[in-house]
C-alpha positions as a LaTeX table, in Angstrom:
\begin{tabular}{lrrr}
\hline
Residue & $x$ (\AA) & $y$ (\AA) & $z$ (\AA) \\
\hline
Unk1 & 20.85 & $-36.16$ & 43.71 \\
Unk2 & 17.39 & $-35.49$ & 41.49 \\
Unk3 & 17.39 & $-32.04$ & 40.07 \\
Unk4 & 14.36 & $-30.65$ & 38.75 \\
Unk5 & 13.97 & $-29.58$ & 35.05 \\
Unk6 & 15.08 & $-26.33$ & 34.98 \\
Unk7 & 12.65 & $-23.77$ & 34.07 \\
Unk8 & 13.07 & $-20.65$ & 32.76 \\
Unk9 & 10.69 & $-17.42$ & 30.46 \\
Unk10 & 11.25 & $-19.14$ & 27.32 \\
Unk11 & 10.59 & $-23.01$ & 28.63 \\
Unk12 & 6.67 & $-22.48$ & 27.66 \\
Unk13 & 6.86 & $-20.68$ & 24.87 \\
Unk14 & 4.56 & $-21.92$ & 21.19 \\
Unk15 & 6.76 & $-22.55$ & 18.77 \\
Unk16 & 5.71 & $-19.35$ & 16.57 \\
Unk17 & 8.35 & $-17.54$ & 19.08 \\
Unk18 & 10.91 & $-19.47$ & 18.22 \\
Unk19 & 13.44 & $-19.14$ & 14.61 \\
Unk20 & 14.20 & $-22.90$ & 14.60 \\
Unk21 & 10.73 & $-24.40$ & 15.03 \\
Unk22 & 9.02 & $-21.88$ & 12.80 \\
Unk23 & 11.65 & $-20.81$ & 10.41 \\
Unk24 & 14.11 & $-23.30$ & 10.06 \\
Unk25 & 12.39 & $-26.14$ & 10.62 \\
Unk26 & 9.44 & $-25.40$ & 8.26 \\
Unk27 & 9.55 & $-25.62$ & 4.69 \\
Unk28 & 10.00 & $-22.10$ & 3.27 \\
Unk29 & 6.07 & $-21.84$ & 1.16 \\
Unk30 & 5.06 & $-22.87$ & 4.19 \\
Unk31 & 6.30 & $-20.07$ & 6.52 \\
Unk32 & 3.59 & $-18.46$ & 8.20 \\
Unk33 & 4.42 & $-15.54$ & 10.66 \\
Unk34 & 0.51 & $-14.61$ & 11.69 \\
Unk35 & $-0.15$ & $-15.71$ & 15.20 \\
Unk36 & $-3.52$ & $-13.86$ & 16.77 \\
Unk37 & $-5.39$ & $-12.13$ & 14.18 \\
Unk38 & $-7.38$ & $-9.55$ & 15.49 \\
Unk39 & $-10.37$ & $-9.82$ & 13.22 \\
Unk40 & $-11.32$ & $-11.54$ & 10.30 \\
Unk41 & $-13.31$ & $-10.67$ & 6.98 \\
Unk42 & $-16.70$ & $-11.28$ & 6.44 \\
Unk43 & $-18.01$ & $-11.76$ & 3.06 \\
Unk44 & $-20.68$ & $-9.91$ & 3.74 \\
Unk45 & $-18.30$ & $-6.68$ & 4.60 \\
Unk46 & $-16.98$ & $-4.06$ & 2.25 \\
Unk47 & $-13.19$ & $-4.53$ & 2.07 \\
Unk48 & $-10.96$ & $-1.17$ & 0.57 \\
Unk49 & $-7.65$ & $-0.97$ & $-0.37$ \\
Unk50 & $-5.17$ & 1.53 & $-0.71$ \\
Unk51 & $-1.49$ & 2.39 & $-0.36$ \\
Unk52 & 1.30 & 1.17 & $-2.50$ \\
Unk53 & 1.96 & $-1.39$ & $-5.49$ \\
Unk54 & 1.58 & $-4.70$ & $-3.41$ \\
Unk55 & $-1.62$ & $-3.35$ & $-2.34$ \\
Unk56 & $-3.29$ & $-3.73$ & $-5.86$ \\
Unk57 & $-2.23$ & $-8.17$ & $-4.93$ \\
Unk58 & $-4.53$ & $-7.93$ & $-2.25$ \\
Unk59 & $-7.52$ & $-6.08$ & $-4.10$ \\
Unk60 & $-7.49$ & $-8.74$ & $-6.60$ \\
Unk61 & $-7.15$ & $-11.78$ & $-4.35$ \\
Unk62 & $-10.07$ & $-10.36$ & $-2.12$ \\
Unk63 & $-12.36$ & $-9.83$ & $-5.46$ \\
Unk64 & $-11.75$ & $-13.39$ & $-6.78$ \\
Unk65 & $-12.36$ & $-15.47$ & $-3.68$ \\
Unk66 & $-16.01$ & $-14.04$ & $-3.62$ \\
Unk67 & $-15.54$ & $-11.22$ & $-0.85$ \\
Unk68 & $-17.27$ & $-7.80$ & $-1.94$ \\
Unk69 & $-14.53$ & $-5.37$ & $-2.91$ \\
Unk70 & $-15.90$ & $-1.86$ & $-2.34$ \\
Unk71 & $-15.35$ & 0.30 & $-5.92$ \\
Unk72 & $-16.91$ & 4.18 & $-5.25$ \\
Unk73 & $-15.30$ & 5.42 & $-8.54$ \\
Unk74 & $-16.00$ & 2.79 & $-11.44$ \\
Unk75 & $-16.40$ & 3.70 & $-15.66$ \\
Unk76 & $-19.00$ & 0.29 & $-16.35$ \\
Unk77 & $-19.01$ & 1.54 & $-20.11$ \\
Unk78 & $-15.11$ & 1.60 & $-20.64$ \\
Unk79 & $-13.93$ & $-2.17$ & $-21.46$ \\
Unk80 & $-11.88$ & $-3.98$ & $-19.00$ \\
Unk81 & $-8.36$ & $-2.79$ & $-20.43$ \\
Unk82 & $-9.39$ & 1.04 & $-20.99$ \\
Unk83 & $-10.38$ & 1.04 & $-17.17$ \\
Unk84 & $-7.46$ & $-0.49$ & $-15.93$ \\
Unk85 & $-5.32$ & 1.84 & $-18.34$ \\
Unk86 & $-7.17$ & 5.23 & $-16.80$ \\
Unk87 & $-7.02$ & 3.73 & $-12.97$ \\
Unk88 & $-10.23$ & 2.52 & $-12.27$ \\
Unk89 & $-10.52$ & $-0.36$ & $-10.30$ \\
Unk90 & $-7.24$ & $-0.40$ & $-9.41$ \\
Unk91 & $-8.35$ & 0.29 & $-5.87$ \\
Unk92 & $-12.25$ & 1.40 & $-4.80$ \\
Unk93 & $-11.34$ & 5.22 & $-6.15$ \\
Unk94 & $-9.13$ & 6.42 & $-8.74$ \\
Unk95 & $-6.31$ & 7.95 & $-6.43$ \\
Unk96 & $-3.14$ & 5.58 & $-7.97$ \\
Unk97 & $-0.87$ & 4.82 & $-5.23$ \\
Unk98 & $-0.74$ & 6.58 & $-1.99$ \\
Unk99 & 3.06 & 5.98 & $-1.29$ \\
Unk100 & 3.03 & 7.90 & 2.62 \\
Unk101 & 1.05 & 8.21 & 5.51 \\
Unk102 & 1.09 & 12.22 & 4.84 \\
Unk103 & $-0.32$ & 11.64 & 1.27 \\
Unk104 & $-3.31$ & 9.52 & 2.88 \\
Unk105 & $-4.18$ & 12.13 & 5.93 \\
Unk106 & $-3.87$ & 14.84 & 3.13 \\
Unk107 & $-6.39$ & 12.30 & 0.60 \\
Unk108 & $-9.15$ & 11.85 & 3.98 \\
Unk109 & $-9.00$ & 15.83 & 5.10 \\
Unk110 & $-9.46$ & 17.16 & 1.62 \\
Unk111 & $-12.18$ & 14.54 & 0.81 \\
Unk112 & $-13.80$ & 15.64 & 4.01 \\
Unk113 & $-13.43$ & 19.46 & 3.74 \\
Unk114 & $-10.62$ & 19.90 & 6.53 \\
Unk115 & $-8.25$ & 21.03 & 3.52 \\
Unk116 & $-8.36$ & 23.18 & 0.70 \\
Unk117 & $-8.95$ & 20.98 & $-2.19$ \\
Unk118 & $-6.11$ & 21.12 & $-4.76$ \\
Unk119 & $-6.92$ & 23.40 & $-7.97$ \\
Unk120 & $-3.24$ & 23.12 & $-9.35$ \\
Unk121 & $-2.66$ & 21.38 & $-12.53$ \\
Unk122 & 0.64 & 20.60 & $-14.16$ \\
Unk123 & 1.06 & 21.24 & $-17.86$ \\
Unk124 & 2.85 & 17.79 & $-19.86$ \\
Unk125 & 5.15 & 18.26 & $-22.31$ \\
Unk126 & 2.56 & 17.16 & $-24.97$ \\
Unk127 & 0.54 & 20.07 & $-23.81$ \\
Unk128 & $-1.72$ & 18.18 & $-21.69$ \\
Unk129 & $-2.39$ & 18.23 & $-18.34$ \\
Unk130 & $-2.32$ & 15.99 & $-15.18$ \\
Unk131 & $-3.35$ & 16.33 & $-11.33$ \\
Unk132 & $-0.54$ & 16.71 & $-9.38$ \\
Unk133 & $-1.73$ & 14.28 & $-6.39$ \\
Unk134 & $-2.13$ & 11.39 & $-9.16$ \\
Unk135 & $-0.04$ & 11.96 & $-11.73$ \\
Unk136 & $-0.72$ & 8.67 & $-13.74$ \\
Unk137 & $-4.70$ & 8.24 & $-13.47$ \\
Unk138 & $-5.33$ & 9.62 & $-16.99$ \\
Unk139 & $-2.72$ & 8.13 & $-19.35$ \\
Unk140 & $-4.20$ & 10.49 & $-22.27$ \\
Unk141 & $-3.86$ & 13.57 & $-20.04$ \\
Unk142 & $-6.46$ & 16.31 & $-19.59$ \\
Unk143 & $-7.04$ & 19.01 & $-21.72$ \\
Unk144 & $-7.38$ & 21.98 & $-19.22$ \\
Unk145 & $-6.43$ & 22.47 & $-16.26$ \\
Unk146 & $-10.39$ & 22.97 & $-15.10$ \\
Unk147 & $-11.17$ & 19.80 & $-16.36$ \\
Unk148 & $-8.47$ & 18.41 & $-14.00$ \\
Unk149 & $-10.37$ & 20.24 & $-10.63$ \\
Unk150 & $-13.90$ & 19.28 & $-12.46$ \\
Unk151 & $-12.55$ & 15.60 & $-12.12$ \\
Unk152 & $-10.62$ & 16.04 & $-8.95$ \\
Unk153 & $-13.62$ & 17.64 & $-7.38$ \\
Unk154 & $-15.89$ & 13.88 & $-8.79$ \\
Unk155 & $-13.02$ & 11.93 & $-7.34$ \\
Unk156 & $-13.20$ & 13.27 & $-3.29$ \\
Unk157 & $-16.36$ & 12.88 & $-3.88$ \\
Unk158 & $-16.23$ & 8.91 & $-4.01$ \\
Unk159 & $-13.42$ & 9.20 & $-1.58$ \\
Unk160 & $-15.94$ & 10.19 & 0.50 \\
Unk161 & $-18.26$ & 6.94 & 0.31 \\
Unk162 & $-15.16$ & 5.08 & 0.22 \\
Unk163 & $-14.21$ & 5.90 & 3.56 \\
Unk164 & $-17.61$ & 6.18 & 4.83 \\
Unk165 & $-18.69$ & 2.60 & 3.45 \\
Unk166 & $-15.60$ & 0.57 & 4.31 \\
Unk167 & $-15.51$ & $-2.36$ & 6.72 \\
Unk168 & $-11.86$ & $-2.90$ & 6.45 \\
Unk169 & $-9.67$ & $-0.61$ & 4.89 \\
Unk170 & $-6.55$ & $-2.25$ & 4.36 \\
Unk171 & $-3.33$ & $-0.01$ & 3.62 \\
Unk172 & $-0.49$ & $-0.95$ & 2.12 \\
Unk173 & 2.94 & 1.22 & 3.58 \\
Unk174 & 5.09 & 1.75 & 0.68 \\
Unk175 & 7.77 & 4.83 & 1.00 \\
Unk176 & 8.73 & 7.44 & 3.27 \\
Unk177 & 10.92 & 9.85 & 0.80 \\
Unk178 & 8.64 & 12.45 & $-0.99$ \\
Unk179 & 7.78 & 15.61 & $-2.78$ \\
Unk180 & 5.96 & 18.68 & $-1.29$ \\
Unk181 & 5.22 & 22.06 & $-1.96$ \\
Unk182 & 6.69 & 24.83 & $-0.09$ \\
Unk183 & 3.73 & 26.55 & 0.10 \\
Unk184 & 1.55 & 24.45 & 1.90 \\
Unk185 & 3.06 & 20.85 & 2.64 \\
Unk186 & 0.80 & 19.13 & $-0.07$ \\
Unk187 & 2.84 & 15.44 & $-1.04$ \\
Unk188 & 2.75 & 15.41 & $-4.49$ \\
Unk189 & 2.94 & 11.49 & $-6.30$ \\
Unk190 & 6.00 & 11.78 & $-8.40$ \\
Unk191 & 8.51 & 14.88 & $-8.48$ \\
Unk192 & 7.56 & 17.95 & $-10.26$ \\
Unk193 & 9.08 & 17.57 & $-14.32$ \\
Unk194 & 8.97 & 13.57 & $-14.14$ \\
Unk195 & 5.67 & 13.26 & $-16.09$ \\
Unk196 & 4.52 & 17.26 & $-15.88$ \\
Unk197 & 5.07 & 20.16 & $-14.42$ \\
Unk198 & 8.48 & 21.33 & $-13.91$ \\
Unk199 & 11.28 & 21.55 & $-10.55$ \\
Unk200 & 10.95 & 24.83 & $-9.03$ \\
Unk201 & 13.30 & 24.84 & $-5.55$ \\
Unk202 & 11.69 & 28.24 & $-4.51$ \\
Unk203 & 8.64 & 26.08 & $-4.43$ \\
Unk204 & 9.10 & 22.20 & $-4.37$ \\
Unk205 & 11.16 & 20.53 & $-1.58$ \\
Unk206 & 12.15 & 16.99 & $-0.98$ \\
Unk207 & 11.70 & 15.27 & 2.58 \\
Unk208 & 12.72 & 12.09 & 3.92 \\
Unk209 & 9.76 & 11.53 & 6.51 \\
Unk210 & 10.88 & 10.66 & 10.25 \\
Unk211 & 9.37 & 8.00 & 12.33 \\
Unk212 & 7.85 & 10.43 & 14.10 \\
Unk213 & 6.58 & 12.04 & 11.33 \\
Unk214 & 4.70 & 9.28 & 9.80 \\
Unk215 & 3.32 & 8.13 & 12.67 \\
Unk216 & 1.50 & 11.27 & 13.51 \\
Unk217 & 0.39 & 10.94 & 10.60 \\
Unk218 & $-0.89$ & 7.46 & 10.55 \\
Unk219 & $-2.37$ & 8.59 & 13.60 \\
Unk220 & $-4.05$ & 11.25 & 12.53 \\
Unk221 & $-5.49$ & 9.81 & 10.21 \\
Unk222 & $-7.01$ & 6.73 & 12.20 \\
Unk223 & $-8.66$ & 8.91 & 14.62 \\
Unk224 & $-10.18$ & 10.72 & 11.69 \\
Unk225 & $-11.33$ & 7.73 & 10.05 \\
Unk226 & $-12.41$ & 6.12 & 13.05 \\
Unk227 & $-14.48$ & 9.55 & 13.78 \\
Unk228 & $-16.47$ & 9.01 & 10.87 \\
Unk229 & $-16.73$ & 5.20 & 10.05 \\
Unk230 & $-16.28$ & 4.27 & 14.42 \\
Unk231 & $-17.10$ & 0.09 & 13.38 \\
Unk232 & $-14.54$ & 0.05 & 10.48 \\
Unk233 & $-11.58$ & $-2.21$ & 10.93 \\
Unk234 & $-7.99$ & $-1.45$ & 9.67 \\
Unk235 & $-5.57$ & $-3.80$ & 8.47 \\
Unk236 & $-1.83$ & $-2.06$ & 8.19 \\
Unk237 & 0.81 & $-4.02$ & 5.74 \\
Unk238 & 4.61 & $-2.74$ & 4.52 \\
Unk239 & 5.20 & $-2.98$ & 0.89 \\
Unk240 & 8.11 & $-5.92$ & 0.28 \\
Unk241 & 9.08 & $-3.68$ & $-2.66$ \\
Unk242 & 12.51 & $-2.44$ & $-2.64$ \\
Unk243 & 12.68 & 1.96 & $-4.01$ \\
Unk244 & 13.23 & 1.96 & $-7.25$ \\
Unk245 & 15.22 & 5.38 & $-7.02$ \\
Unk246 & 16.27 & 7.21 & $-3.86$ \\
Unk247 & 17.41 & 10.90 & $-3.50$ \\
Unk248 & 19.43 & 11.00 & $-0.52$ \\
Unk249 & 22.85 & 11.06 & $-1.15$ \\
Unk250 & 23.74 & 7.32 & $-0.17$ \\
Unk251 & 23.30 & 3.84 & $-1.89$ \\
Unk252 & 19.71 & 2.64 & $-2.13$ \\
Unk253 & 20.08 & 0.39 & $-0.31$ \\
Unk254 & 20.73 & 1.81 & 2.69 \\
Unk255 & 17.94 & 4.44 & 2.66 \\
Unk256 & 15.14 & 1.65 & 1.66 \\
Unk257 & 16.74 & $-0.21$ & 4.68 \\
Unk258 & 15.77 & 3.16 & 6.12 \\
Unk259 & 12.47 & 3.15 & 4.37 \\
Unk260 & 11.05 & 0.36 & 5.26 \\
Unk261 & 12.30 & 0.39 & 8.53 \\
Unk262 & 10.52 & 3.68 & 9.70 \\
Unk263 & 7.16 & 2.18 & 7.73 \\
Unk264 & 7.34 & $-0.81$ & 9.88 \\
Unk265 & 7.95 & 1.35 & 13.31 \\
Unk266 & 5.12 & 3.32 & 12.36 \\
Unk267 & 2.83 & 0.37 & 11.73 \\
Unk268 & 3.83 & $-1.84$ & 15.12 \\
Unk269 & 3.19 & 1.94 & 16.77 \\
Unk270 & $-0.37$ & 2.01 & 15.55 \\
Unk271 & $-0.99$ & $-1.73$ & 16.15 \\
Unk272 & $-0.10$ & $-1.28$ & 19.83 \\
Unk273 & $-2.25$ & 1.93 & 20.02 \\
Unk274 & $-5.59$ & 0.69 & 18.55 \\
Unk275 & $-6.89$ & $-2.58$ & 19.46 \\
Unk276 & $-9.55$ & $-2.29$ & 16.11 \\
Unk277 & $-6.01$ & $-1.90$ & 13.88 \\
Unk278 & $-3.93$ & $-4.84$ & 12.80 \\
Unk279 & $-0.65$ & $-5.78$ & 10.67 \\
Unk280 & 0.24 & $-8.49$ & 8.28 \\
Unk281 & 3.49 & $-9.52$ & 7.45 \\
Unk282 & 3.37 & $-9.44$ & 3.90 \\
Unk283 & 7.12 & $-7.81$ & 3.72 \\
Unk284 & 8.15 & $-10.31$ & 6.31 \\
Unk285 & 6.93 & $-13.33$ & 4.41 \\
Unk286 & 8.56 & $-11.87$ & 1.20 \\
Unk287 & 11.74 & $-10.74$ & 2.51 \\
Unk288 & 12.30 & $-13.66$ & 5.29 \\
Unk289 & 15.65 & $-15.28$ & 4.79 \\
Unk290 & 14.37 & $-18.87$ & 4.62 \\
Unk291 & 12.95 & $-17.68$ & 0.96 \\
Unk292 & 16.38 & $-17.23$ & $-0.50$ \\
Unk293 & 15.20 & $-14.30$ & $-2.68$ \\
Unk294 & 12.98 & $-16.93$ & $-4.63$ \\
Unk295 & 10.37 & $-14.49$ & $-4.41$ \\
Unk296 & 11.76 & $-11.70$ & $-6.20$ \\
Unk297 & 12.38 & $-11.18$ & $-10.23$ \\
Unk298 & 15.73 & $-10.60$ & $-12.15$ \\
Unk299 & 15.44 & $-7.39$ & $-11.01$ \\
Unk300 & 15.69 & $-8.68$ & $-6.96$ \\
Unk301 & 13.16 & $-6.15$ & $-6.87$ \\
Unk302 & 9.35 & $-7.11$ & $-8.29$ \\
Unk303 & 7.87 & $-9.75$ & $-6.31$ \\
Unk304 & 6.76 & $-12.55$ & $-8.54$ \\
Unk305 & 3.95 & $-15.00$ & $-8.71$ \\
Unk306 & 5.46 & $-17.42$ & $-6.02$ \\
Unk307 & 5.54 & $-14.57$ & $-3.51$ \\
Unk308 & 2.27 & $-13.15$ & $-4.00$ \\
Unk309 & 0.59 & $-16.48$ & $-3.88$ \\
Unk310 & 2.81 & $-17.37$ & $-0.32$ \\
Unk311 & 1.57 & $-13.68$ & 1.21 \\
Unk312 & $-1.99$ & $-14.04$ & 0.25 \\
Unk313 & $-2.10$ & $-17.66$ & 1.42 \\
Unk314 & $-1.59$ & $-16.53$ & 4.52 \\
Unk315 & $-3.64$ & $-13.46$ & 3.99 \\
Unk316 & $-7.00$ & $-15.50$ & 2.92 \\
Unk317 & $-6.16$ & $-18.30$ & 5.98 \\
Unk318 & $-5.97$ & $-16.54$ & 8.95 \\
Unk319 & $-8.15$ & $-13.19$ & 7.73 \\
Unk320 & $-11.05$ & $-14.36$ & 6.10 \\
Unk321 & $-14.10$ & $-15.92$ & 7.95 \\
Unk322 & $-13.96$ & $-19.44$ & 5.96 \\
Unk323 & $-9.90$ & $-19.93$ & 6.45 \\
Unk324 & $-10.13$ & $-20.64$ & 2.24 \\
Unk325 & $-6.78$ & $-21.01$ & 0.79 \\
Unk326 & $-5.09$ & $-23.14$ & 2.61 \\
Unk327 & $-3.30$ & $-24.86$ & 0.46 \\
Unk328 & $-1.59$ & $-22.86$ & $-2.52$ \\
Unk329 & $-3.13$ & $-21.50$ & $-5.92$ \\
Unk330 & $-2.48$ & $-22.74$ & $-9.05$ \\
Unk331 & 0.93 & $-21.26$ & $-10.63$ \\
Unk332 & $-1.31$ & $-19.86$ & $-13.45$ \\
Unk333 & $-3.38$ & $-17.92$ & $-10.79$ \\
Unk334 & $-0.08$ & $-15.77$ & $-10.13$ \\
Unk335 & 2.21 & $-15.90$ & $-13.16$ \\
Unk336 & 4.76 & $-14.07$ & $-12.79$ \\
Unk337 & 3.33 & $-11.05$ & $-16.08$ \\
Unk338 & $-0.11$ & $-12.16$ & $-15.24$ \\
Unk339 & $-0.32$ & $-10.96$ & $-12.08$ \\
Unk340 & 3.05 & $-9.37$ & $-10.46$ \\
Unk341 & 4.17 & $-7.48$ & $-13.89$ \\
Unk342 & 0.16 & $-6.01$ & $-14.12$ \\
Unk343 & 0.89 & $-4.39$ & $-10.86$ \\
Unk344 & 0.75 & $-0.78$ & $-11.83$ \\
Unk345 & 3.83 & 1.62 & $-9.84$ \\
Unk346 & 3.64 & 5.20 & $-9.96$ \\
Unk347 & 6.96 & 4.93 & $-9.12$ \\
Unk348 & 8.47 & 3.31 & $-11.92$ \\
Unk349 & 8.40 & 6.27 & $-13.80$ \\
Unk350 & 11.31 & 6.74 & $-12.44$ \\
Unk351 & 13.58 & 4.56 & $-14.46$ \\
Unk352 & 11.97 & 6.18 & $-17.97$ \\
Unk353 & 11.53 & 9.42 & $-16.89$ \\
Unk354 & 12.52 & 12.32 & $-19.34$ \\
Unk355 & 15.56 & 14.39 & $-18.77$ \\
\hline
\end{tabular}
């Protein structure tokens, strides 16, 4: 007796849904986990970055393959290394990394007048001062605490046109544990007393952000954004870098298992919410199995040239307009100091910090 093929959901299926045809069977730098791209990148649109370490990869791959990188906040008379050493061009404005979803609603409300803006400064050991939202910006310090609101006050400023001007604003996920004030919620970018200021409990808390919590966030912040910049596009990625430190009483591992886990919720929440909002799997192409940890330093932390050139491949194939970069950069494009150790981390103070 003839019986008929048997059919079943997954009998149709591309082979993108499937481990063995796309993972196993594929050799690892080859790997590709984007399927339907929402939108693509025009070179004639502004492109802005923000968010974590990994993010600062993506700025520089975007400015070197010809697409316009959109800088509000630039110092054209400092040379190339004294920018990079006082933050500027790291990404379009000079706000270091933006490790949460809370610290980037708080960044868009204050630049746009829905929050007070923050007059604080904290006082370095060396008798300096920095800006407590961007601890790192001015390696040389400031000298009074009203030149830090004088150049806080220029920065939200360019914020501003940053958010205003953007085509794509691509954000990088990188952390979910933080430190606040009491007072009034603000997310400061390192712990009070790791580069200034110093630990208060009656005033400084640590929290360990829920999904819940950095999704309304994330949310928050989209329908702000998309309120004043309706045409912009978003592009949502989740740092590959493992914390460097974490406070919760537990192994690190487990809470950047957490970590990442909740940043990845968050962004597959907003992806499904907004049809102008995508995600690319940066951490998944850096992280995948099939990689062996080939993409990682010594440290099994630091991604290194191999990995960034593997997630941008992808990035610049299936997000840009011309498909350019199929095929992989030269290793000297992404050496391993060149480009993955010039990454600048806020928090990697962490490891040197004072006692």
């Amino acid at each position: 007796m003839h019986h008929p093929e048997l059919r079943h959901p997954y009998s149709d299926l591309p082979s993108y849904q499937f481990w063995k045809r796309s993972v196993s069977a594929v050799e690892a730098h080859l790997v590709d986990p984007v399927t339907r791209p929402r939108f693509t990148v025009g070179k004639e649109e502004w492109v802005a970055t923000a968010g974590s370490c990994f993010a600062q990869h993506i700025s520089r791959r975007i400015s070197r393959s010809g697409y316009q990188y959109l800088v509000t906040e630039d110092r054209a008379d400092l040379s190339a290394d004294e920018r990079t050493a006082a933050g500027y061009g790291l990404f379009p404005a000079r706000f270091g990394n933006i490790y949460t979803t809370v610290q980037l609603l708080q960044l868009f409300e204050e630049a746009f007048g829905e929050r007070s803006t923050s007059s604080e400064a904290w006082q370095r050991p060396d008798g300096r001062y920095v800006d407590p939202l961007r601890q790192q910006i001015e390696p040389g310090g400031f000298a009074t605490p009203d030149c830090v609101k004088q150049d806080r006050v220029r920065h939200l400023q360019c914020v501003r046109r940053m958010f205003e001007q953007a085509d794509v604003f691509i954000f990088t996920l990188g952390l979910t544990e933080a430190w606040r004030s009491r007072a009034n919620g603000t997310v400061f970018s390192a712990a009070p007393g790791v580069v200034g200021g110093a630990f208060d409990p009656n005033h400084h808390e640590f929290v360990n952000f829920s999904v819940e919590e950095t999704y309304a966030a994330l949310r928050d912040f989209l329908a702000k954004f998309h309120m004043v910049n309706p045409a912009a596009k978003v592009l949502l990625t989740v740092s590959p870098i493992p914390l460097i430190a974490t406070y919760e009483d537990r192994s690190v591992l487990s809470s950047n298992t957490y970590s990442k886990s909740v940043l990845r919720v968050a962004a597959e929440m907003a992806i499904r919410d907004h049809d102008w909002v995508d995600y690319f799997p940066s951490y998944e192409i850096i992280t995948n199995s099939s990689a062996g940890g080939l993409y990682y330093h010594a440290d099994y932390r630091e991604v290194n040239g191999l990995g960034v050139a593997h997630a941008m491949r992808c990035f610049m194939h299936n997000y840009t307009t011309d498909g350019s970069s199929r095929e992989a950069p030269a290793p000297a494009q992404f050496d391993g100091h060149a480009a993955s150790r010039a990454v600048i981390c806020d928090e990697n103070i962490l490891d040197t910090a004072r006692g």
